[in-house]
N, C-alpha and C positions, 0 to 999 in steps of 0.2 A: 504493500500500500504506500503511497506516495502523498506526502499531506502538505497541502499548501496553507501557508498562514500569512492572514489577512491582518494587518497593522495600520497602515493613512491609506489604505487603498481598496475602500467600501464599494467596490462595483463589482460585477463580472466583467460589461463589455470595457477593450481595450485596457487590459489589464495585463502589464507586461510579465509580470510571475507569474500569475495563473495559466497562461495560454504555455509558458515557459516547461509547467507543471505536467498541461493537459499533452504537451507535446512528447510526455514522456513512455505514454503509450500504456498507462497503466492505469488501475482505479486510485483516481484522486480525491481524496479527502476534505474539504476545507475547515480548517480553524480558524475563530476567532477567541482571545484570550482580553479579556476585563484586566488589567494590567492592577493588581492593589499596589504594588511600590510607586506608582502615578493616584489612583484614586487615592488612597490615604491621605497625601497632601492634601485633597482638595476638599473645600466647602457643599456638604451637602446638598445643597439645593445649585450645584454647578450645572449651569444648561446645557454645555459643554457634554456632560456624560447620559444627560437626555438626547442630547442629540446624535450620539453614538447608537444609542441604545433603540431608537427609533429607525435610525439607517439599516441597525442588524438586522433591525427585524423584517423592513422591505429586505432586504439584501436575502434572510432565512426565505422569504416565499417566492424570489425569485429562481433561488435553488430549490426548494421545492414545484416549481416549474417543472424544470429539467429533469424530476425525480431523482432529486439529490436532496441531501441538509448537510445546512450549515451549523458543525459542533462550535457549543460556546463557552466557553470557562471562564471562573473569576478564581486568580491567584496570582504567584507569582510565576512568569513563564518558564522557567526552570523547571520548577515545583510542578511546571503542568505537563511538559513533557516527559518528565521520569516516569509521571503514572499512566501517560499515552503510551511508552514504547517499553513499557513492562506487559503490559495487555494486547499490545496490538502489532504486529508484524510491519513494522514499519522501515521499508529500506530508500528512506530520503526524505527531505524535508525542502520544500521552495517558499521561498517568502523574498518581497519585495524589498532592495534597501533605505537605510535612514539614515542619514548624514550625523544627528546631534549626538555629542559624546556620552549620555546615557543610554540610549539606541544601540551607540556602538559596543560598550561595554553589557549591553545584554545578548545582543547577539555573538560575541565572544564567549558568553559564559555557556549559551544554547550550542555555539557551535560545538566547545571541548564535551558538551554531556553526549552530544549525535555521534561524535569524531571517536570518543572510549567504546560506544556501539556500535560502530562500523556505519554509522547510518551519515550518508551524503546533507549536508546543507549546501544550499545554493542559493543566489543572489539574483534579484534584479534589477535593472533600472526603471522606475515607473515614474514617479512624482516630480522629476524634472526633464528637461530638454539634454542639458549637456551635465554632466555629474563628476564628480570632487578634480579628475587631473584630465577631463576631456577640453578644457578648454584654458592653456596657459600660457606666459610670455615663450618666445622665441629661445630662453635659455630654458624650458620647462620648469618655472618659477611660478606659482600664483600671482595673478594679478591683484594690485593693491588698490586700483582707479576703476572707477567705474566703465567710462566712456571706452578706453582702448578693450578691455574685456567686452564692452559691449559688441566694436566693431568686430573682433576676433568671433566672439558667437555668431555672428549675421554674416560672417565671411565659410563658417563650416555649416550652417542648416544648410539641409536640402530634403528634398521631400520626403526622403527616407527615416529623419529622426521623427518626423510627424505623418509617419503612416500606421495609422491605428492596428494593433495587434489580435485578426481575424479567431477569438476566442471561440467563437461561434462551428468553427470549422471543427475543433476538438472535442466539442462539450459534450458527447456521445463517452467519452473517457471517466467524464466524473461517475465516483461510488453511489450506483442506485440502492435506490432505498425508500420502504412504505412506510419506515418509521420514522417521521418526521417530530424531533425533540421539541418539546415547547420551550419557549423562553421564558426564564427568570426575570422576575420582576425588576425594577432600581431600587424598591422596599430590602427585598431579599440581598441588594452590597449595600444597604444602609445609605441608600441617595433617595430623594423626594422626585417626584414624578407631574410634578406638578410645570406649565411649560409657563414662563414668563418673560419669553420675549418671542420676536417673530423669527421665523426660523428662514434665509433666502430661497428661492425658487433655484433648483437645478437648471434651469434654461437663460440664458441670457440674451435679450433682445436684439439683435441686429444694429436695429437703430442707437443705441446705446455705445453699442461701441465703434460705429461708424461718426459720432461726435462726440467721442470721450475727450478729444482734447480741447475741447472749450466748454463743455461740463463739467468736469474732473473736480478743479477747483472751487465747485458753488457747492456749500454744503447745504442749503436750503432742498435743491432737486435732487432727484435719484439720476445722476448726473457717471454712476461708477456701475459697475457691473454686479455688486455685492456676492462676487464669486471666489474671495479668500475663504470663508469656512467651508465650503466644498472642496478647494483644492488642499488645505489643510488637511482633510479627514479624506480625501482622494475619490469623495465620492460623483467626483468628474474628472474627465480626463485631460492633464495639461496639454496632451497632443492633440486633445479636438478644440481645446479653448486656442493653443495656441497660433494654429490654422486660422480660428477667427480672426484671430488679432491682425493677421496681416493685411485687415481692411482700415486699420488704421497705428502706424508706427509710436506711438504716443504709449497707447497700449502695448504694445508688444513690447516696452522699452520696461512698464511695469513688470511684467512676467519675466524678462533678463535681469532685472534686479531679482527676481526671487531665487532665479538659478545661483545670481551675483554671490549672495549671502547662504547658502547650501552650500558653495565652494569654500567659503569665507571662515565659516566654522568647523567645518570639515580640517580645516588645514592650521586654522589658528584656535582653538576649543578653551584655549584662556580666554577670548573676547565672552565667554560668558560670564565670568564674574571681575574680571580684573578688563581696563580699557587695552585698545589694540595697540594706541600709541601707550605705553607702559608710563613716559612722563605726566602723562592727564592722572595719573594716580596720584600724583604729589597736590592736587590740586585742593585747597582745606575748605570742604563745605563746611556750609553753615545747620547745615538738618536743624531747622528749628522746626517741631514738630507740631507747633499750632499752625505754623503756614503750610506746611504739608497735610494736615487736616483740614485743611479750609481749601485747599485744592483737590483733593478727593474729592469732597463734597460738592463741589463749584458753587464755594463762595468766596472766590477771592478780589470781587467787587472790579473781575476784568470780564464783561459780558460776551467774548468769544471763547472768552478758559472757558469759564464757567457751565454755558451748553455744550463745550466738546464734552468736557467732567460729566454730566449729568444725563447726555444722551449715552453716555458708555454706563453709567451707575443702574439706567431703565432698560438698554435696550442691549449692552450685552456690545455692541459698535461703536465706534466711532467714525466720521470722514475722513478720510486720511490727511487732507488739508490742517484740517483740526486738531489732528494727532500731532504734525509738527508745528505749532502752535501751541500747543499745553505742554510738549517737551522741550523746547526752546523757554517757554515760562518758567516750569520748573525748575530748570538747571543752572540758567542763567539769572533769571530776575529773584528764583529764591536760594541760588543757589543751593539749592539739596541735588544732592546723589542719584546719579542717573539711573542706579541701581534699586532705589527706593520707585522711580515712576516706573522702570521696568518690572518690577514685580507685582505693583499694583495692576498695570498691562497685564500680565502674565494672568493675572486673578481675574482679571473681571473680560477679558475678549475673547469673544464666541470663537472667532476666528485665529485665537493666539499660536504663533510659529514661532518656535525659540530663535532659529535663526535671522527672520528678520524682524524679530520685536530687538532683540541686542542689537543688531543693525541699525534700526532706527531707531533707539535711542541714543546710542553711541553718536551717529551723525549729528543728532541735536543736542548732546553736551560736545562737540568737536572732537571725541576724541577716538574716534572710529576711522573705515577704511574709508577714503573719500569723504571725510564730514568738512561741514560745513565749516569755516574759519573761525576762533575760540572769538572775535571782535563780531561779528554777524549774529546781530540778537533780532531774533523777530520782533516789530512794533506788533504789541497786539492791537491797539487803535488804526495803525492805515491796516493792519491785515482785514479787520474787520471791516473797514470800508472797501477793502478793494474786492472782498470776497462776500460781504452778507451787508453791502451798504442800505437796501432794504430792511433790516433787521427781521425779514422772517424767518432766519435758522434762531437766533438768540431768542423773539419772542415766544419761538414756541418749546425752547427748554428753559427759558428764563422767565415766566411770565410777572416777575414782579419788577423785573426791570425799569428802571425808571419812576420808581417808588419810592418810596423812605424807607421802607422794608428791606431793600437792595443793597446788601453791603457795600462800604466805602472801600475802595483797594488797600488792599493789605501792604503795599510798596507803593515807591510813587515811580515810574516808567523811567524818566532820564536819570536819575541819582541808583536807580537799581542794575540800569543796564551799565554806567559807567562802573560801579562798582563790580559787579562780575567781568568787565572786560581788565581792568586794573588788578584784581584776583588771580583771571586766568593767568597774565603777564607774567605776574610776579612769578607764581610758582611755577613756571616751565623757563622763566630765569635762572633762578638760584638752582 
């Protein structure tokens, strides 16, 4: 038996391990494993793992289709294969790759328990375009800049990396089967089931992304594809998104930054808790922790923080415009630790990817690959004009705005930015 294990890549069709799997000519299995060394950390009521748990279960009745099912387990993955391949005649294991350095250190530890049984694990490429050493300088160096890795990627696609993987053609291979397992509640791993925010549509509109690049920046309109928590959980496929995108370059330059930052960690896996440029570590915030509460919250009496803050505290999102705008506020105007908004990210977005949530904070405390110069502090007042001059993004997450009820800013804008650009200076002086 031959078992394929499903990780960020909730689909059947064009699913680069699975077809990998089904190619092997034997009955295939699928697994899915509730990871607890990931659920543990997290907040019960995480939508996050409702949203897993919902995909499984289309994803169970789609193999049930096929007359197959999809096996599910809540453990640790280790722990769940030892009592798989003590029971079950298991000679190989396919599962799709993960770049992030927990990822890689589980899959290390799954490999040596398959590698002391004789039993094969194998890898795919699915959840990006180009992956960790496919796309490097001319000395085979990772690239540190955006742009020339960009050019390098759009110099090697060809239609081959975005020609979807005819899973269809195999699926006669998958383990039939009349007994179809029901699924486990999120009561039964101690998560709440209750869904409180909206969850994106699988399909993204044409129209949408043929004027991404003068919508992108309006966070009032649905203006973005809202197709990160899909591609996150892999329950679409970057090679048919990424086919779309070639109706408009703006877009596709988004989806080469995500490959950008999958390389990025892959190769430097400090940028997860220590910055890239190592000198931005000398850098003395101030973590004052009522201004870091009153920015969670969005009340820091700056009305474009404050709806990013608040649209991400209800809905689980943020704009991405907006995103760097409350990371640029944080780091620079309260100076607190880029570390401290990344894990609030980390906690509260539907769609959170370790590699380019550290990415993009990094860029907006400067002290990342290609960030933005440690003097370049976003105004939040022209941001806000240039992007929600109508105020209906702010009105409709700030509605006391313009009240007395409306906090006073917690900093005042040119004495905060001067102070963080004199800060930065100093300590990457000395």
């Amino acid at each position: 038996m031959v078992l394929f294990w499903h990780r960020r890549d909730l689909r059947i069709e064009d699913n680069a391990g699975l077809y990998k799997a089904l190619q092997l000519g034997t009955e295939v299995q699928p697994v899915f494993i509730f990871d607890t060394t990931i659920l543990d950390e997290l907040p019960k009521k995480d939508q996050r793992v409702l949203f897993i748990h919902q995909e499984i279960g289309r994803l169970k009745k789609e193999y049930a289709h096929h007359g197959a099912d999809l096996w599910v387990y809540h453990g640790k993955p280790e722990e769940v294969f030892q009592k798989m391949i003590k029971s079950l005649k298991v000679t190989c294991v396919v599962t799709n790759r993960d770049y992030e350095p927990y990822a890689l250190e589980r899959d290390k530890a799954v490999f040596e328990l398959l590698q002391h049984e004789n039993i094969e694990f194998l890898g795919a490429k699915d959840h990006v375009i180009f992956e960790k050493n496919e796309v490097l300088k001319d000395d085979g160096e990772p690239y540190k800049v955006f742009t020339p890795y960009a050019n390098k990627w759009k110099s090697l696609i060809t239609p081959f990396y975005l020609k979807p993987y005819p899973v269809e053609k195999h699926i006669g291979n998958l383990r039939k089967t009349a007994d179809i397992s029901p699924l486990f509640s999120l009561a039964d791993m101690g998560f709440e089931d209750k869904q409180c925010v909206e969850f994106p549509h699988r399909k993204v509109k044409e129209e949408i992304i043929q004027s991404y690049h003068t919508t992108r920046d309006i966070p009032s309109i649905k203006g973005t594809t809202r197709m990160s928590v899909h591609l996150r959980f892999g329950t679409i496929s970057i090679r048919d998104l990424a086919q779309q995108a070639y109706k408009n370059e703006k877009y596709l330059n988004e989806l080469i930054w995500r490959d950008f930052y999958q390389m990025i960690i892959y190769h430097f896996p400090h940028t997860i808790s220590q910055s890239f440029k190592l000198q931005y570590d000398a850098i003395p915030w101030e973590n004052n922790e009522s201004h870091f509460k009153a920015w969670c919250q969005g009340k820091t009496g700056y009305p474009i923080v404050d709806a990013g803050m608040r649209e991400l505290n209800e809905t689980g999102f943020m704009h991405n415009r907006v995103r760097m705008i409350v990371a640029s506020f944080l780091t620079k105007h309260l100076l607190i630790d880029w570390r401290w908004g990344e894990a609030y990210f980390a906690e509260k977005l539907s769609d959170f990817e370790l590699a380019s949530n550290v990415g993009g904070w990094q860029w907006a405390a400067s002290s990342g690959v290609d960030a933005q110069p440690y003097f370049r502090v976003f105004n939040p007042h022209s941001q806000q004009e240039k992007f929600d001059k109508e105020l209906k993004y702010i009105k409709k997450w700030v509605p006391e705005y313009g009240t007395k009820s409306y906090p006073q800013p917690i900093v005042e804008h040119k004495s905060a930015r001067q102070k963080a650009i004199d800060t930065y200076k100093k300590a990457l002086s000395d």
